[in-house]
Structure formats: structure tokens, C-alpha cells
N, C-alpha and C positions, 0 to 999 in steps of 0.2 A: 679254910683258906687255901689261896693256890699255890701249888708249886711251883720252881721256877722254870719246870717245861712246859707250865700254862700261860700262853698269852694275853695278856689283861688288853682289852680290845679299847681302841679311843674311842673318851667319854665327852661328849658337846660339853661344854662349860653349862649351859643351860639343862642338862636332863643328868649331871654329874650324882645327883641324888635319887636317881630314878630306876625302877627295874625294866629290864630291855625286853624281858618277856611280858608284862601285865601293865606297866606303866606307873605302878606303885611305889610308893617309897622303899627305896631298899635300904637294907640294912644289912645284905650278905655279899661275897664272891661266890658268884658258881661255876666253879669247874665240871670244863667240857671236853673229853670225858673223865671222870672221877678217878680211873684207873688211866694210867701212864702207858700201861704198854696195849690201851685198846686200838684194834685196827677203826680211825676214822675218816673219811671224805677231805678232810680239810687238817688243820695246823689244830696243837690241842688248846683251847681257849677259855679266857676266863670273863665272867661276865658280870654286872653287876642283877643281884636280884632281890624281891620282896622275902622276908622268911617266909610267906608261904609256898612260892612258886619251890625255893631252893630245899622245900621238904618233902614235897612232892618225889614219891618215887617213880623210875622209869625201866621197863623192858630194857634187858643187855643189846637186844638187836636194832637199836635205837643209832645208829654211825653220822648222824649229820646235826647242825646244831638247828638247822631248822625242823626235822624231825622230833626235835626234844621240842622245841616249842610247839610245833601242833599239840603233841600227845601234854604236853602242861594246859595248853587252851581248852583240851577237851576236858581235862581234869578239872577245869575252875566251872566249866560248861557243869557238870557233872556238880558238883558242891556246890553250885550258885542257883540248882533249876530254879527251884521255887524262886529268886530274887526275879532271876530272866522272865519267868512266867510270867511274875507281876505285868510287864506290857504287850503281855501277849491275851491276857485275860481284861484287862483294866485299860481305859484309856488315862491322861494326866486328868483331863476335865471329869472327867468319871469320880475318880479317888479325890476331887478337892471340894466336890458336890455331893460326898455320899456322904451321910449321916453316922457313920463311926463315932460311938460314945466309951465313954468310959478308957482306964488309964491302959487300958491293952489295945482295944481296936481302936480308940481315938489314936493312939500314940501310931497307929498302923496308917491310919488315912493319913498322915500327917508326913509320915517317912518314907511309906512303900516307894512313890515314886524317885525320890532319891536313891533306893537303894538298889533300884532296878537301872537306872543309868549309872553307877559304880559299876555294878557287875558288867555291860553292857558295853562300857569305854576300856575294861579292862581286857573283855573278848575281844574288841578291835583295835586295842592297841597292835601296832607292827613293829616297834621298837626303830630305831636307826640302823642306816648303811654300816656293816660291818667292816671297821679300817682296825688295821691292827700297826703300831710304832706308822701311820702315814701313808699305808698300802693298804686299796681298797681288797676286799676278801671276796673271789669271785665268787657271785649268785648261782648259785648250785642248789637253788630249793626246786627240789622235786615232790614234794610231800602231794598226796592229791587230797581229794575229800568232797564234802559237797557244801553249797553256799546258798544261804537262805537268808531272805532280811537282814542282810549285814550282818551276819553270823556264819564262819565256816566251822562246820563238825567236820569230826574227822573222816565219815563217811555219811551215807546218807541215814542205813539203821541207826545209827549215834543221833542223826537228827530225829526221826520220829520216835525213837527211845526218851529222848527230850519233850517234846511233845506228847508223848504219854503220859508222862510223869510229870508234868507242869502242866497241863493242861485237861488232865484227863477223858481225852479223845479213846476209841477205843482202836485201840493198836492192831487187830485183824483189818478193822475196817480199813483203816489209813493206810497201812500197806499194799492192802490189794488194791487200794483205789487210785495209789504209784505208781503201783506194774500196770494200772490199767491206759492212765492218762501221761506219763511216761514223769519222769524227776520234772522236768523241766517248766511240768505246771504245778509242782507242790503246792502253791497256795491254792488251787482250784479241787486240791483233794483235801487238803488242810477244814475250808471251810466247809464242805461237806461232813465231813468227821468230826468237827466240830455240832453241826444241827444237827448233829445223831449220835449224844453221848448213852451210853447206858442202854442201847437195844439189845433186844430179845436176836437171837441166831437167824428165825427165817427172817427179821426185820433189815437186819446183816447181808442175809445173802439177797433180798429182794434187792436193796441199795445195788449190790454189789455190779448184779446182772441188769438191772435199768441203766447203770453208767459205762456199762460193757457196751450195752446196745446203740444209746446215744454214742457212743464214741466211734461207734462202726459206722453207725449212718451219720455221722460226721465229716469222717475220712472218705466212705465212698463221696459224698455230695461234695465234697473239696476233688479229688478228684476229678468229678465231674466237669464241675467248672474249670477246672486246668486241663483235661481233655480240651471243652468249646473255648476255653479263651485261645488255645493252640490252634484249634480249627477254625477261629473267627480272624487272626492274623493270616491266618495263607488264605484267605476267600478273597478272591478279587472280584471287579465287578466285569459287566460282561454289555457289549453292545450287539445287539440283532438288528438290521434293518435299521440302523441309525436311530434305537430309541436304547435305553441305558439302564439293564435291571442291577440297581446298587445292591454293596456288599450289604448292606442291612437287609433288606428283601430275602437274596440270598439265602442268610443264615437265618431269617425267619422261616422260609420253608423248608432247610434242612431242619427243624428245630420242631415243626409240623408234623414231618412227615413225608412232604407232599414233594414227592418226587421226578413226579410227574403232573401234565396240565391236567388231567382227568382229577389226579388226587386234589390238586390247589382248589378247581371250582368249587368245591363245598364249604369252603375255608375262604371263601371272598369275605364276607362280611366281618369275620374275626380279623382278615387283616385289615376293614377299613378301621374297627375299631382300635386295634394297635395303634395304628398309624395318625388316627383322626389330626394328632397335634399338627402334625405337615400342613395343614390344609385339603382343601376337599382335590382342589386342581392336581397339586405334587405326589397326593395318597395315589391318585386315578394312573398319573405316569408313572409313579415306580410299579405300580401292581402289574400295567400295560406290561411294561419291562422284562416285570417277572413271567407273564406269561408267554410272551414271545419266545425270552429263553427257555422257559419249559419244553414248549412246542417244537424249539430248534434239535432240545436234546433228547427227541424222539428218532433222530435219524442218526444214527450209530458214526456213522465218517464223517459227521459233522461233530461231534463231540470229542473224536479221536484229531481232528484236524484245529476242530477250534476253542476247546472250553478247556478255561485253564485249571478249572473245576474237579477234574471229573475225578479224580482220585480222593476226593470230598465228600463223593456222596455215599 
């Protein structure tokens, strides 16, 4: 029970039965913090809770009330894996079409998915806006952590410690295969880690260096492309002689190679074939185009006078 230096926080009329951490029935007050003369963030508060949340022990170093609620959420994360697994392993159509007999595993197909959205509403429960005697309590949550599938761990090892341990992925693999592709695609490491439970160490390190390598030549080819899209916005087009080599032309022969008119002639036919959709006529004039300006940007004070180009090439 609390004392009367604990503030009992306003309860909605509607959630007056409810625990603020998990969303479950309560049946206690939990004082925050339990000691009177600990240094806190805020006012000392009381709140309502499930008995299981308010049994839950916590770190002394624990000063915010939202910091007590992550480290409670990671704790139920923690005592519930196997339930959370359940939908990380099974789908619902999966468990209502599988052939579970008998008074244990029948009784499993029939419950698991129930008992995997308990666990699951209780991780995402967020509780109410903290008002205490009609004064909101200002938001002061700092807690960090990482967030996956509508689920925050308290960091991201806490997540794939989860996933080890409900899913039985192999915890080197999955790790490395984070640091490689960065948190922000966990599911794209997740499912690899998943097609490769139970490998032998070189099978481990082959994954590990094919997703290294794909990732390199990923980033350079993105890259790439964000080089030429940067260089295909500053290309302007160019007229010689009152005939018009468009930006497209252009950044096809920087894209060639061909630098020059000598370079281009051998590469006529690759560009009618690029081009054929134009028409036979509009292919003949933009290439005309291109070559003119080739031709032009053989004389050096012509290209410092007139091409808006030249630091393109």
C-alpha cells in the first residue's frame, strides 16, 4: 500500500480496474519509488497494478516511472517468450488447420493463439496520460530501446535474445547479420536467420561473408546511381548549328564512354538501338545532335565559351 507521500495518479472511470503498466486486471497499488527518500525525475507516485507487474523486482538505478515500465515490459517480454513466439513461429490459419490431437496438443491448437495476443496486448499496452489530483505530469520519458513488430525491447540484444530463445535462430548468425545490414532492417536478417537454423560454423561464416558482399555491392550500386541521377540533373542540352543534342543523348554518351566523335562512331548502332522507340526520323536527329556537339567539343575555346557541360565530362 502507499503512503501518503505517494501520489495515487487519476484513474479514467473506465480503466479504474486496470493495471497502467500491462493493462491487466489489477489488484494492487504500486508505489513509485518504494523508498520515500529516493532521489526521483518526478513527484513520488502511486499507481494501480496487476500482482504480477507490482512483483516484479527492479534495479535501484531505476529514477523515472517510465523507466520502471520499460524494464517491467522487458520482464513480461522475458517470462512470456515462448507465448510471443507463438506468432512469430505459427500463423492464426496455421494453428486452426493443424492437426493437434490429443488432451495436450489438441488443447494447444485450440489456445496457443489466444494466448499469444494476451502476451502481446499486454507488451503494447501504454497505459494513460499521467494526471495526478487534475495536473497533467509532464512527459519526461526518455527510456530508449529498439522496436520491432509492435514490440519495444529494452535494447536491441534484448531483442534478438528474444528471438533466440523463441524462435531458435542461431544467435552468431543473427547478430552478425545486424551489424551487417544495420538494426534498421532486422526483419531482413531475422529471415535469413531463420532459413538457417541449426548450421555447421563454415555454413555460419559462408552466410555471413555472401551478405557482407551483397551489401557492398549494394551500397556501391546505390551509390552509383545517386552519383548519375546528380549528374543527369545538372546535364543540360546543347545546340550547335541550330540542330539540338538532347540531355538524354548526352548522358548516353557520357554513360558509353564516348567522349569524343571518334569514340561515339562505333557506338552508332547501339544508339539506334537504344533509341529505336523515337522513331527512325527523331533517333537520326538527336544522334545528328549528338555528334555535332562531339565535334564542337574538339576545339578547347569552344567548350570553355560555350558548353554548359564541360565540368560533366
Amino acid at each position: 500500500m502507499h503512503t501518503d507521500s505517494h501520489s495515487l495518479i487519476d484513474i479514467p472511470f473506465n480503466l479504474r480496474h486496470i493495471c497502467w503498466f500491462c493493462g491487466e486486471p489489477a489488484s494492487k497499488i504500486l508505489p513509485f519509488p518504494r523508498r520515500a527518500n529516493k532521489n526521483v525525475e518526478h513527484p513520488m507516485l502511486a499507481l494501480p497494478a496487476c500482482k504480477e507487474c507490482d512483483a516484479f523486482s527492479h534495479p535501484r538505478d531505476i529514477n523515472s516511472i517510465w523507466r520502471l515500465r520499460a524494464h517491467l515490459k522487458q520482464a513480461l517480454i522475458s517470462k512470456y517468450t515462448k507465448h510471443l513466439a507463438i506468432g512469430e513461429n505459427w500463423t492464426r490459419e496455421e494453428l486452426e488447420d493443424s492437426e493437434f490431437s490429443g488432451s495436450i496438443l489438441g488443447g494447444f491448437g485450440e489456445s496457443a493463439w489466444h494466448m499469444y495476443e494476451i502476451a502481446k496486448q499486454r507488451i503494447a499496452f501504454e497505459g494513460w496520460p499521467l494526471i495526478v489530483d487534475g495536473l497533467p505530469l509532464d512527459d519526461m520519458d526518455d527510456t530508449s530501446g529498439f522496436e520491432f513488430n509492435g514490440m519495444r525491447y529494452s535494447s536491441l540484444s534484448t531483442c534478438i535474445e528474444f528471438f533466440v530463445s523463441g524462435t531458435n535462430v542461431d544467435k552468431e548468425l543473427l547478430t552478425k547479420l545486424v551489424e551487417i545490414v544495420t538494426p534498421a532492417r532486422f526483419d531482413y536478417a531475422l529471415k535469413i536467420a531463420k532459413l538457417n537454423k541449426r548450421i555447421s560454423p563454415p555454413r555460419r561464416t559462408q552466410i555471413i561473408e555472401d551478405i557482407a558482399v551483397q551489401e557492398a555491392e549494394d551500397r556501391e550500386a546505390e551509390r552509383i546511381r545517386t552519383a548519375q541521377s546528380a549528374q543527369n540533373q545538372s546535364i543540360v542540352e546543347v545546340t550547335v548549328a541550330g540542330i539540338i543534342a538532347p540531355t538524354f543523348a548526352i548522358q548516353w554518351a557520357m554513360e558509353k564512354g564516348a567522349h569524343t566523335l571518334s569514340e561515339l562512331c562505333p557506338l552508332e548502332d547501339d544508339y539506334f538501338d537504344d533509341f529505336q522507340h523515337l522513331g527512325g526520323a527523331a533517333a537520326f536527329a538527336t544522334y545528328n545532335g549528338l555528334q555535332l556537339y562531339l565535334e564542337a567539343r574538339e576545339d578547347d575555346a569552344w567548350v570553355e565559351a560555350n558548353d554548359p557541360n564541360r565540368d560533366l565530362w
